[in-house]
N, C-alpha and C positions, 0 to 999 in steps of 0.2 A: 114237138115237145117244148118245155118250157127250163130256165135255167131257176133250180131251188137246192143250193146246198145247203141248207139249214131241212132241208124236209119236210117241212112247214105244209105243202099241198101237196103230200102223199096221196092222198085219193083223190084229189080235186081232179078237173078237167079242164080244157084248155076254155072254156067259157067260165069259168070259175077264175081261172088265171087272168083273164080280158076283163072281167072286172076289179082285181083286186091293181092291174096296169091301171087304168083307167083313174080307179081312184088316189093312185099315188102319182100321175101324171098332172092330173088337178090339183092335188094339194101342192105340188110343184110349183107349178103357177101361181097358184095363190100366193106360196112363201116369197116367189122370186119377186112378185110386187110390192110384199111385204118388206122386204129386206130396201127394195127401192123404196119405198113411202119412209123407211126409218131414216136412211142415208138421208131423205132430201127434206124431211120434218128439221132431223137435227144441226141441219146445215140454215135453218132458219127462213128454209121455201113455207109460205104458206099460201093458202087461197085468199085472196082480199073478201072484205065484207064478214059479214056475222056470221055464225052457225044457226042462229035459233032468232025466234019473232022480238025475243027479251034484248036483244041486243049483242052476245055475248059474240066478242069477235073468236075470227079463228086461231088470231096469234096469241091468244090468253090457252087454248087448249096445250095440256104438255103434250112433249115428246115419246113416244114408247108405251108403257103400261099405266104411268100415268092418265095419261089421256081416259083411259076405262070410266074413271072415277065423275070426270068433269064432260062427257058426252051427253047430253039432257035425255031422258027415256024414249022420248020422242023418235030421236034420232036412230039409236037402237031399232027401234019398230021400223023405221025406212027404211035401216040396213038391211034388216031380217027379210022384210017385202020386196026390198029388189033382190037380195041372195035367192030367195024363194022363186022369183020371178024368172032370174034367169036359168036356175036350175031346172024350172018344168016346163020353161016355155024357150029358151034360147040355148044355153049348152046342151041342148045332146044332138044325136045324130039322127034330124027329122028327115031325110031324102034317103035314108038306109045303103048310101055309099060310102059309108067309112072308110079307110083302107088299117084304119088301123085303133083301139082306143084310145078316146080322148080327141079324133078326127070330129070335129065340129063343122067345117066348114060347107057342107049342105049344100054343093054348086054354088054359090054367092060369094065364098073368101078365096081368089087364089092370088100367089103372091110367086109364081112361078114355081109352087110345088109339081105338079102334074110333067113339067119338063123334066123332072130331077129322073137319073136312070135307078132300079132299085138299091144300088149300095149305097149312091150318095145320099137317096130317102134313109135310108137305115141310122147312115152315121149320124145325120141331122137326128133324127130320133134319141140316137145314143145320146146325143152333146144336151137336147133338151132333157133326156131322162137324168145324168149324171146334173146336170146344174140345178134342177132343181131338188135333190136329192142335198145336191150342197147349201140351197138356200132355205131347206127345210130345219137342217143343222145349224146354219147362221144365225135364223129368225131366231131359233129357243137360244143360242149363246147371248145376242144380245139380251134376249128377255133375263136371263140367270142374272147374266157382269150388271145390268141393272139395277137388277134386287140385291143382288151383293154391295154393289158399292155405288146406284144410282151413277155408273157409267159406263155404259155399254160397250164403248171403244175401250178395248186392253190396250190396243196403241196407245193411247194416249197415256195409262201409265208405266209403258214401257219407254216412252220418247220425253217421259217427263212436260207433257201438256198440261194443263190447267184444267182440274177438271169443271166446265159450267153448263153441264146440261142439264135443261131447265131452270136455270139460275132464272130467278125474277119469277116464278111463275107458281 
């Protein structure tokens, strides 16, 4: 069985359940790298050299939702072909030994998973499923405090910081 107090997959089955895992264990990930790329864009990390043939550096791109605006089309289409890319040809489970959704690693990735005994596989799971479950929450709060008030960190008007994200750009 599966844990659903909302009722939500009343009929569903436990392969119905493995997929709707799967895709909130991904988006997990995705947000937790999201949440890192916003921390370390607005900390003023960026990649040296241009984004585009025109010239355009990387540290003119803004921070957050901004950025949408000033990424050249181009760019877009790259992202969309490697998302594309690795979605049909590198995340999934090509050697059909999963132990679990969202298992990617195909005999090629171990990182001393295979020694862990089942509980400790389990709570590791728990600790990835809860965080990213938090950074799925994070990413849209910054995205909102953004648009509200073009700044993300409520720290900062709670601690009385200045607010300059994106100043100059």
């Amino acid at each position: 069985g599966f844990f659903d107090p909302l009722v939500l997959l009343e009929d569903a089955d436990q392969e119905r359940f493995n997929r709707l895992r799967y895709v909130e264990t991904k988006h997990g990930r995705i947000s937790m790298l999201a949440v890192l790329g916003h921390v370390v864009t607005s900390a003023g990390i960026r990649l040296p050299g241009n984004i585009d043939i025109e010239g355009t550096p990387f540290e003119s791109i803004p921070t957050g939702i901004g950025a949408l605006t000033k990424i050249p089309a181009a760019g877009f289409v790259q992202i969309l072909a490697f998302v594309g890319f690795l979605e049909l040809a590198v995340m999934r489970d090509i050697s059909g030994e999963a132990e679990f959704p969202g298992d990617f690693r195909n005999g090629y990735i171990d990182f001393g998973w295979d020694d862990f005994d089942e509980e400790t596989k389990m709570q590791k799971r728990a600790i990835e499923l809860n965080n990213g479950r938090a950074a799925m929450m994070g990413i849209l709060a910054l995205m909102v405090h953004e648009k509200l008030d073009n700044n993300p960190y409520i720290v900062n008007d709670l601690l009385g910081f200045p607010v300059d994200f994106n100043s100059g750009l």
